[in-house]
N, C-alpha and C positions, 0 to 999 in steps of 0.2 A: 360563576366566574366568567370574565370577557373568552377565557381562552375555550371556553368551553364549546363557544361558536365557532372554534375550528375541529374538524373531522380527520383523526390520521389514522391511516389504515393502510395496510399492505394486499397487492391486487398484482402478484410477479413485481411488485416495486414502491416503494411509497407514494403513496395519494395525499394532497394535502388538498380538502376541500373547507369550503366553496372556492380556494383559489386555481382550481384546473389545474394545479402544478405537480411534475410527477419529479423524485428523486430517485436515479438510477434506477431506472425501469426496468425491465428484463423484457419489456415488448414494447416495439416502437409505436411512441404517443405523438400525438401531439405539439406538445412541449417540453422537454424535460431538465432538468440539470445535470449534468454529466459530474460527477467530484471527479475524477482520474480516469486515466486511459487504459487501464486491466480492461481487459476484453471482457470480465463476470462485469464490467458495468457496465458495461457500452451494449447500444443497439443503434441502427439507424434511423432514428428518430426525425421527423418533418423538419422538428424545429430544434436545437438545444443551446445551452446556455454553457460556458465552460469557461475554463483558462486557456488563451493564446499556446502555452505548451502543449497541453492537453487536447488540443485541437490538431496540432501537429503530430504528437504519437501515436492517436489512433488510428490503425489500421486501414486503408481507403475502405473497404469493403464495407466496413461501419461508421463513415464519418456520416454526419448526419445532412440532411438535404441543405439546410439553412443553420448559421449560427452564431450566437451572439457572443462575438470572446470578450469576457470582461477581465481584467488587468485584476490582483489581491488592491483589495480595499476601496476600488471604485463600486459606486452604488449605483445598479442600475435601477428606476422608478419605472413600477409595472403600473397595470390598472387602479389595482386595489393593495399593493402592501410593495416594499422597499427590497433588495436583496445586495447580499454583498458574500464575494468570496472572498475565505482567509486559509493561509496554509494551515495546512493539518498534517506535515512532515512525514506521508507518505513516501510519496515519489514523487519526482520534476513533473509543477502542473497541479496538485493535487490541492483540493481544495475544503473547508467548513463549508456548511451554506447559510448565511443567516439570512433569516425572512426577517421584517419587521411589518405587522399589520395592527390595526387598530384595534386589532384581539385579542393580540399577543404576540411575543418575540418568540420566535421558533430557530434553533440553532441544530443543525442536522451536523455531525461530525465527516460523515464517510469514514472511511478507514484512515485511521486516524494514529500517530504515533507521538505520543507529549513529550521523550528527551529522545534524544537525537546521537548517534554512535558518538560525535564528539563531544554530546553535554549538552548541547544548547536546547531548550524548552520550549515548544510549542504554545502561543498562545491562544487561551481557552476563553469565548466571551462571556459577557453572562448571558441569559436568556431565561424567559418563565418554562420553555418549554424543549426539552433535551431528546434531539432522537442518534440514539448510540449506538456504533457497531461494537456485536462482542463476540470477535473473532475469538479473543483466547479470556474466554468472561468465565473463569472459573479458577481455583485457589494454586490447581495444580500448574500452571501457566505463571512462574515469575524466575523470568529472566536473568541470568547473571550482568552483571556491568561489560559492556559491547567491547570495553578496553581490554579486559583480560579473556574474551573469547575470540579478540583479533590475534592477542599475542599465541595464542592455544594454532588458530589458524598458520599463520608465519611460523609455526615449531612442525606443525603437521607439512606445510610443504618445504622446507629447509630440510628437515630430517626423510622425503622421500625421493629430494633430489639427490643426498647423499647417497642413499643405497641404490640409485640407480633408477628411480621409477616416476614416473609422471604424473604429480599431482592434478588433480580433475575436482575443480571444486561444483557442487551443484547446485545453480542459485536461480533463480526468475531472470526471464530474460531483460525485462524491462525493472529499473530503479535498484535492485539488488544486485545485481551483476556489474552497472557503475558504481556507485557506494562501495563494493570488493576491490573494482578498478581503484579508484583512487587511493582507497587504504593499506594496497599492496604496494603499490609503487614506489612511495617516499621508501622502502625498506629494501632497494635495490632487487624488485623481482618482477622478473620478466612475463609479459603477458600473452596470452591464444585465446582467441573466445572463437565458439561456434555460431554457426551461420545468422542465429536470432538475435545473439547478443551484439554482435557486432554491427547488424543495423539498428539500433536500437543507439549502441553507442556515436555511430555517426549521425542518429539524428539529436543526441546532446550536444555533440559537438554544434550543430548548424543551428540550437538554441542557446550556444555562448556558452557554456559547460566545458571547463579546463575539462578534457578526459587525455588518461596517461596513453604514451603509444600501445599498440599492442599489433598481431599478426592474426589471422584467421587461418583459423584449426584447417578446415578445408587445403589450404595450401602448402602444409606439413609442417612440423615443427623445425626451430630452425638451432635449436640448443636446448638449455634447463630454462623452457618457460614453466607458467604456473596457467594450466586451463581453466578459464570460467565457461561454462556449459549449462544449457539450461535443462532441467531434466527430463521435457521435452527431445530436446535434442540429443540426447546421451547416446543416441546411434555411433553418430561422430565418432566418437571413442574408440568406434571398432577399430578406426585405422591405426592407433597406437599399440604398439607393440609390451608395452610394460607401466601399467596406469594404475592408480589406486584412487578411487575417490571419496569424496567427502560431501556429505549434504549439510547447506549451510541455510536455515529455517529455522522459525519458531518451533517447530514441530520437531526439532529436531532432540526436542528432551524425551519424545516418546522414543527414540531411539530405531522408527522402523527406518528400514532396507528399499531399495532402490533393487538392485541386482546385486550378486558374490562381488563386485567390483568395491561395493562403497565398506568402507575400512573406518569411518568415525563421523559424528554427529556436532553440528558447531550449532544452539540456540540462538542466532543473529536472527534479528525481526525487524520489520519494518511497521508493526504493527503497536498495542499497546498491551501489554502483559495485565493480568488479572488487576493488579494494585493500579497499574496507571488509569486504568480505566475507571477505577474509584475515585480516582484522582480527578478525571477529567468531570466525574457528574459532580465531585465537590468544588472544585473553579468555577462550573457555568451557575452554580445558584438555581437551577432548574428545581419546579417543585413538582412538575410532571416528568414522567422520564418514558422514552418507546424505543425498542431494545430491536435489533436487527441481528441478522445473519449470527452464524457460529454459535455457541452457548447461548442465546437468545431467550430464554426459556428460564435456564439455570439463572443467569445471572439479573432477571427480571426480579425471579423470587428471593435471590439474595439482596436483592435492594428493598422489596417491602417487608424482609426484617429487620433491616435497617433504618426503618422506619419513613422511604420513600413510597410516593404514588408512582408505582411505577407498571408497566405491561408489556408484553413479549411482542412483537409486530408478527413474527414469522419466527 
C-alpha cells in the first residue's frame, strides 16, 4: 500500500517520515505543528505551524522562534505534501491536522472534542490514515449530557450561596474556565477568577471572544460571586473565609479529592468520552489507526477487536 511509505512513530512526540514533520513534540524540533496552546504541547520550537489564537495563548516562554499562523481551512503547500488545520473543539485556537501527500491522507486529531456543551458537532474528515488521542479511550469514561451537569453545577452554587458559603469551582485555566464563564452568566451569577484565569480571559477578550464581566479573586470578593480557580491556583482560596469547592473535569467521575475543601465532582470535558472517540475513527474512514496519549494502549487493542489495523504510538 502507498501509505505504507509513510513512517509514524513517537520520539517525545509524533514523527511523520520521510516528511521531517513533527506533531506536538515534547522537545523542541525543527518544525513542528503546534494543535493548541496547553503547555503538555507546546515547546519552543525553531519553527512551528499553528493557529493565529494559538499563537497568541501560548505562554512567551514557549512561543516558538518562527511561525507560521495558518487561518482553519487555509492550505498551506510544503515541499512534498499539503496541510490544512480544522477545529477539533478543544479550546480557542485548537486545531485537526490534515496532511495530504501522494502516499496518503494522514489526519492527526490533537485533542479533540466531537459535540460541544451546546450540541454542535465537530467535523471529522476523512482520511486513510488516523492518529487519535485517547485521553479517556476506555468504556469507563462516557459522559453525561453537558446540559444536565451545568444545571447540577448552577444548583451546587445557588444552594452554597444560600447557606452562606463561597462556591469555588476547579477548572483549567485556559478554555475551560471561559466555557464556565459564559455558561454561568446568562443565569444571573456573578464572577471571580484567580490570577491564571483571568489572564487567560483577557487574552479572549483581545481575540474577539464575548467573555462575561467578572472580578479577580486577588482583589477580594465584592458579594455572592461564583469562583472559577484553576487547581493550580487553589492557594487563592486561602483568603476566603467560608468556601466549598467543586472539581469541574472529565475525571471527575473518578470522584478524587483535591483538598477537605472540594465537596462535589461535575464530569464536564473538553475532551472526547470513550464512545466519541469511536465515533471520530468511524467519520474519518481511517483503515490505519495510531493511538496517543491516555488509555493509548487500551484503546489500540479495543480497536483491533473491532476489527481495525490499529497501534498504540506511546
Amino acid at each position: 500500500m502507498k501509505e505504507s511509505k509513510l513512517k509514524i512513530s513517537w520520539e517525545k512526540g509524533i514523527k511523520i517520515e520521510p516528511l521531517n514533520l513533527w506533531l506536538d513534540p515534547l522537545s523542541r524540533q525543527p518544525l513542528a505543528v503546534v494543535s493548541h496552546a496547553h503547555s503538555d504541547h507546546v515547546r519552543r520550537h525553531h519553527h512551528a505551524i499553528m493557529t493565529p489564537p494559538t499563537h497568541i495563548l501560548i505562554d512567551d516562554n514557549l512561543r516558538p522562534e518562527q511561525a507560521t499562523l495558518l487561518s482553519y481551512e487555509k492550505e498551506l503547500e510544503m515541499e512534498n505534501y499539503s496541510l490544512r488545520l480544522i477545529p477539533s473543539g478543544h479550546i480557542l485556537g485548537s486545531a485537526q491536522v490534515e496532511i495530504v501527500t501522494e502516499y496518503a491522507h494522514v489526519l492527526y486529531t490533537g485533542d479533540i472534542r466531537l459535540k460541544q456543551w451546546d450540541g454542535t458537532q465537530t467535523y471529522i474528515p476523512q482520511a486513510d490514515i488516523l492518529i487519535i488521542e485517547a485521553t479517556y479511550g476506555i468504556p469507563r469514561y462516557s459522559f453525561p449530557d453537558p446540559k444536565l451537569v451545568l444545571e447540577q453545577i448552577y444548583d451546587f452554587c445557588r444552594k452554597s450561596i444560600k447557606n452562606g458559603y463561597t462556591p469555588a469551582l476547579l477548572a483549567y485555566a485556559m478554555g475551560k474556565a471561559q466555557e464556565l464563564m459564559k455558561s454561568l452568566s446568562p443565569v444571573g451569577l456573578r464572577l471571580a477568577l484567580d490570577s491564571k484565569s483571568a489572564a487567560i480571559a483577557e487574552k479572549y477578550r483581545m481575540l474577539g471572544v464575548d467573555i462575561p464581566d467578572f472580578i479577580r479573586l486577588s482583589n477580594g470578593l465584592e458579594g455572592d460571586e461564583i469562583v472559577i480557580c484553576a487547581p493550580s491556583s487553589r492557594h487563592e482560596l486561602k483568603q476566603l473565609k467560608r468556601v466549598v469547592a467543586a472539581v469541574v473535569s472529565g475525571w471527575g467521575l473518578e470522584k478524587y479529592g483535591y483538598d477537605p475543601l472540594v465537596r462535589a465532582f461535575f464530569p464536564l470535558s473538553d475532551h472526547c468520552d470513550y464512545q466519541d472517540l469511536l465515533e471520530v475513527v468511524k467519520q474519518s474512514g481511517a483503515s490505519t489507526i495510531y493511538v496517543t496519549h491516555g488509555f493509548a494502549k487500551e484503546f489500540a487493542s479495543d480497536l483491533v477487536n473491532r476489527g481495525f489495523n490499529a497501534v498504540a504510538l506511546c
